[in-house]
C-alpha positions in Angstrom: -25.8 -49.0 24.8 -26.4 -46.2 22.1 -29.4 -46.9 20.5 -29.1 -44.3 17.5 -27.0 -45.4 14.1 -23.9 -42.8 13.1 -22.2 -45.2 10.8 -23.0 -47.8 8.9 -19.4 -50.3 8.5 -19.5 -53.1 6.0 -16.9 -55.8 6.7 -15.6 -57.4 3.2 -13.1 -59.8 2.3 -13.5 -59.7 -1.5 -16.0 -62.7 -1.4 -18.9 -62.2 -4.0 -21.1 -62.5 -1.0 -18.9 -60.1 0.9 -19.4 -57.4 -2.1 -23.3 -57.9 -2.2 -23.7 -57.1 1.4 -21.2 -53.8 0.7 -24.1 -53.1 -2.4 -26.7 -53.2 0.5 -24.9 -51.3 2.9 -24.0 -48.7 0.3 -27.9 -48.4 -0.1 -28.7 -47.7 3.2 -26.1 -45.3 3.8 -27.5 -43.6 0.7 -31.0 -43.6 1.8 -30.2 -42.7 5.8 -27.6 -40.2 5.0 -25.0 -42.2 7.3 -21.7 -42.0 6.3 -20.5 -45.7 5.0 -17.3 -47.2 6.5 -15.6 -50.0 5.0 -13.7 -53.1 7.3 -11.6 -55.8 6.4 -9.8 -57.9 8.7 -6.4 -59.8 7.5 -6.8 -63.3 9.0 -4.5 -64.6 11.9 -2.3 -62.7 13.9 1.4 -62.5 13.0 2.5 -65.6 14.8 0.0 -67.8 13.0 0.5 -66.0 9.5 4.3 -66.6 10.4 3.8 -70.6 11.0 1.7 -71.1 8.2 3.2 -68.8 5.2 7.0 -68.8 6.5 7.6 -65.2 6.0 9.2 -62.9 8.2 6.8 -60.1 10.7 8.1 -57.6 8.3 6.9 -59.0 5.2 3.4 -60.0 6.9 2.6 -56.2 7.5 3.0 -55.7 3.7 1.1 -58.8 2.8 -2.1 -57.5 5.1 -1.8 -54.1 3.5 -1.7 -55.6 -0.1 -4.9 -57.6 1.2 -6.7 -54.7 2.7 -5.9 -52.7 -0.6 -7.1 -55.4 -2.7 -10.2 -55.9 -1.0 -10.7 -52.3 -0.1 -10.2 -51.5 -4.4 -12.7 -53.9 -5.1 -15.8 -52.9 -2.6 -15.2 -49.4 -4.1 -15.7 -50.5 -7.3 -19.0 -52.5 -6.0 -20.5 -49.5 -4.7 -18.9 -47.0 -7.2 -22.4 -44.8 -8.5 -23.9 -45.4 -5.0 -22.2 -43.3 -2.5 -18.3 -42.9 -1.8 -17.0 -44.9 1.1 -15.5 -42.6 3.8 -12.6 -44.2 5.9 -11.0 -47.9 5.0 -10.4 -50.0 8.6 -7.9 -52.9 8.5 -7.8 -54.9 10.9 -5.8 -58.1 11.6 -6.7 -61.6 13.4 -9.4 -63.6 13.7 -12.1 -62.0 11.9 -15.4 -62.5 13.9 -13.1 -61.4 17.3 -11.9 -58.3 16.0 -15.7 -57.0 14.4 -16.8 -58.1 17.6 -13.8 -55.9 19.0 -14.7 -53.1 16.6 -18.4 -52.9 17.7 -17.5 -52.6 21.4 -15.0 -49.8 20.5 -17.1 -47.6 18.3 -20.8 -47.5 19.7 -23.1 -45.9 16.9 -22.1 -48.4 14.7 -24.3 -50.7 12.3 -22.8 -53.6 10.6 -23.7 -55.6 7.3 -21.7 -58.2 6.2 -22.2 -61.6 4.1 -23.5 -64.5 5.1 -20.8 -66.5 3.5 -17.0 -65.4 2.8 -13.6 -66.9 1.7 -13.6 -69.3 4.6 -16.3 -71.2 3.6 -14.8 -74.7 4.7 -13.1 -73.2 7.8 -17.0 -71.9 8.2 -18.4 -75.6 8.5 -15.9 -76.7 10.9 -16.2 -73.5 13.6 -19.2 -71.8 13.0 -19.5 -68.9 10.5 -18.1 -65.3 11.1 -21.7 -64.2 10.6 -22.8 -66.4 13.0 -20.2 -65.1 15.5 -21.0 -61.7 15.2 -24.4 -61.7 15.4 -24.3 -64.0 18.7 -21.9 -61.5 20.8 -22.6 -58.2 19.3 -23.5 -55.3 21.3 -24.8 -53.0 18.5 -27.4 -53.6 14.7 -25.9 -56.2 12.9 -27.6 -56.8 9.5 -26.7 -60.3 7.5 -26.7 -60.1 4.2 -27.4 -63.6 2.1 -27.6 -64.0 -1.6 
């Protein structure tokens, strides 16, 4: 396991708590000269988005693109004056699983996110996506709390 930090990745979903920790990740970036990646991850997979929303496959890739843009628009305007974000990664699913994914796939990488997101009430009932990711991840993971 690489021990040496090449990207710092915040994962957002538009959550005041999730644009804090992007504040805090833009800050280190700054200050260790990393580039900062940003990561959102479009809840449920296309069968479960299909089964709860009732829209077709098609129309769910547009929906998690809207989502992404959304969330994507408002972390650059969080850390707008700090540094400039340098790639955007959407992913789709259940969120802890795919950071968890992400960090296996991209050693190097160090990653902030908020204590408490959208999911809040989800977060009671299954344990917190924080919570997740710090248990299984192979890499920094830095837990940002208000």
């Amino acid at each position: 396991m690489p021990t040496d930090t090449q990207t710092i990745v915040v994962a957002c979903d538009g959550s005041d708590h999730s644009l804090h920790a992007a504040k805090m990740a833009a800050d280190l970036a700054k200050a260790t000269g990393q580039p900062l990646k940003l990561l959102a991850v479009f809840p449920g997979t296309k069968v479960e988005q299909l089964v709860v929303t009732g829209v077709w496959p098609t129309e769910l890739e547009k929906e998690a693109k809207d989502y992404g843009r959304k969330v994507f628009n408002a972390v650059r305007e969080a850390v707008s004056g700090i540094v400039e974000p340098k790639d955007e990664v959407l992913l789709q699913g259940e969120p802890a699983k795919e950071i968890i994914e992400y960090l296996e796939n991209n050693p190097g990488t160090h990653m902030v996110l908020g204590r408490r997101g959208h999911s809040m009430v989800r977060s009671l009932t299954l344990g917190s996506t924080s919570e997740k990711v710090v248990r299984h991840a192979n890499g920094p993971v830095t837990v940002v709390s208000e």
